[in-house]
N, C-alpha and C positions, 0 to 999 in steps of 0.2 A: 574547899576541904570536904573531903566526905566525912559522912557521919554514921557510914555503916562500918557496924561490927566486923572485925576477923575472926572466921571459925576459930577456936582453939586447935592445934593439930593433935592429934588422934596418937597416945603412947603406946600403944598396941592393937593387937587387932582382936574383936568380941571373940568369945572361944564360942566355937562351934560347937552346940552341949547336943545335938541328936542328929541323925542322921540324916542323910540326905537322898530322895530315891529320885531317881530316871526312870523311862523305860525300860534300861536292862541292867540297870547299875544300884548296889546301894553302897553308897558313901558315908564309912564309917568315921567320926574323929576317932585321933590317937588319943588316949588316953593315958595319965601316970602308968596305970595299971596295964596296958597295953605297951607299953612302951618296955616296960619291966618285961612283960612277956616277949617280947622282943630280944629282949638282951638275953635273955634264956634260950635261945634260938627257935627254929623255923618249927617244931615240932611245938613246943608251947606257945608260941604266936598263933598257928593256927588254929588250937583248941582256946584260946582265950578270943579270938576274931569269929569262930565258927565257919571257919572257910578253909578251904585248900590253900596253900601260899607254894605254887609254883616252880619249883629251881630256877625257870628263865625268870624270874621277875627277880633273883639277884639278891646273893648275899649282904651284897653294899645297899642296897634298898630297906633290907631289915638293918644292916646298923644307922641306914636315915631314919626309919620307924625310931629304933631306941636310943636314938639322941633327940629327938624333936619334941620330947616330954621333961627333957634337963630341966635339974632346979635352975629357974631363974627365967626359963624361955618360956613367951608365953604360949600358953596353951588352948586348945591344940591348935599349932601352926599348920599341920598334916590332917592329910584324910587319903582312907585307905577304899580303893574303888575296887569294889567286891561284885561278883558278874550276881544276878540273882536270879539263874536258872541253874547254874552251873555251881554255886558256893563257893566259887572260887578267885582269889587274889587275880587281880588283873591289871594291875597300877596304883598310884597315890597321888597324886598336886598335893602341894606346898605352897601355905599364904604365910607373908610374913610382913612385918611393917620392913621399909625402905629406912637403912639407917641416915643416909645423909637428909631423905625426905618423909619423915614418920606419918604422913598423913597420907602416902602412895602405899600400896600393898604390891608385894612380886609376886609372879602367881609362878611355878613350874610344874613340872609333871613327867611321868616316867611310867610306861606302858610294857610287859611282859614282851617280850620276842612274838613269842607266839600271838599274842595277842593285837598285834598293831595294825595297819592298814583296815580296820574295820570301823572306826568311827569314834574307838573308844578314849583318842585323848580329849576329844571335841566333848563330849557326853562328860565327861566324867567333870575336867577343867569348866564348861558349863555350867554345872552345878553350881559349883563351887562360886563362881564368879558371878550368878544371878544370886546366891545366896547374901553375899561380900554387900551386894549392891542393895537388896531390899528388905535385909535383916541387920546386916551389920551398919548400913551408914556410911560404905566405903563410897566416894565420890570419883577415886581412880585407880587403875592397876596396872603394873607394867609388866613385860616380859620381856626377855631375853634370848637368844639365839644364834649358835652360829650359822653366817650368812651362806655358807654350804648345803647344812640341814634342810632341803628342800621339804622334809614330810613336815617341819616344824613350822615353817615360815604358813604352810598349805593351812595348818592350825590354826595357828593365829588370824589367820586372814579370816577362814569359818569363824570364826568365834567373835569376829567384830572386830578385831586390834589393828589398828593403823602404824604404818612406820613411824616413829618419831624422830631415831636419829640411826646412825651406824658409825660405831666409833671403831678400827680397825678390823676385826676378823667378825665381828657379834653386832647386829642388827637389834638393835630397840623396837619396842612397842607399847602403845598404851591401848588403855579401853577406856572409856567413862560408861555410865547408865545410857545413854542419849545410842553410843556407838552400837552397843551389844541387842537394843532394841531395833535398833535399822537392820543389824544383820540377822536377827530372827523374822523380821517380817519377809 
């Protein structure tokens, strides 16, 4: 009989209270009050962000922005990846706990037209994912994909994510600390 403890599982994920910088990138959380600006549309998001917010980076991306701060949802589950030469909107990831497994986080993300093939879901989802691991305490993260999406799978792989499983059209993947260190060395 063992006599080691079970973690407790993790009811949410720690909210992301500052930002996060890259080399080219700084990574804003959503905030209430951002999210508000959000729902006001793309001309008040950007003067409340202080950044440009693009047309290609997609209406539907601002109603992700102004739902991601819903009473009830924890916050913030989003971060908004802002270029910082440019001041301008260039994507978001999205961490959320896994409802069936609350102690796993899903990581996604969503990169402007223009702005893609340059490096920046890797940088940005990076961030985000080294932060999960040596701030928040996350132990694991999964993603999601369909197994078409060549530029996403190419992501995931950069970024450390192993296959886990592929259950009809959408390929799984996980990352731990241990993974995401092999593949930055």
């Amino acid at each position: 009989m063992s006599t080691a403890r079970s973690k407790p599982a993790l009811t949410r994920v720690l909210p992301l209270t500052h930002p996060l910088l890259t080399p080219r990138l700084r990574m804003e959380p959503v905030t209430p009050e951002l999210a508000e600006a959000a729902r006001q549309g793309v001309a008040a998001f950007s003067r409340a962000i202080g950044a440009d917010a693009p047309p290609d980076w997609g209406a539907s991306s601002l109603g992700l922005v102004a739902r991601s701060a819903d009473a009830g949802a924890p916050a913030p589950i989003r971060a908004i990846a802002i270029h910082r030469d440019d001041e301008c909107v260039i994507g978001d990831v999205r961490f959320e706990p896994v409802t069936r497994r609350p102690d796993d986080i899903e990581i996604g993300y969503s990169i402007a037209l223009s702005r893609r093939r340059q490096g920046f879901a890797v940088e940005a989802s990076g961030a985000i994912i080294d932060w999960l691991f040596t701030e928040a305490g996350i132990e694991r993260a999964i993603a999601g994909c369909d197994r078409k999406n060549l530029a996403s799978v190419r992501t995931l792989r950069k970024l450390g994510f192993w296959l886990d499983s592929s259950a009809g059209s959408a390929f799984w993947w996980e990352i731990t600390p241990q993974l995401r260190i092999a593949a930055r060395a």
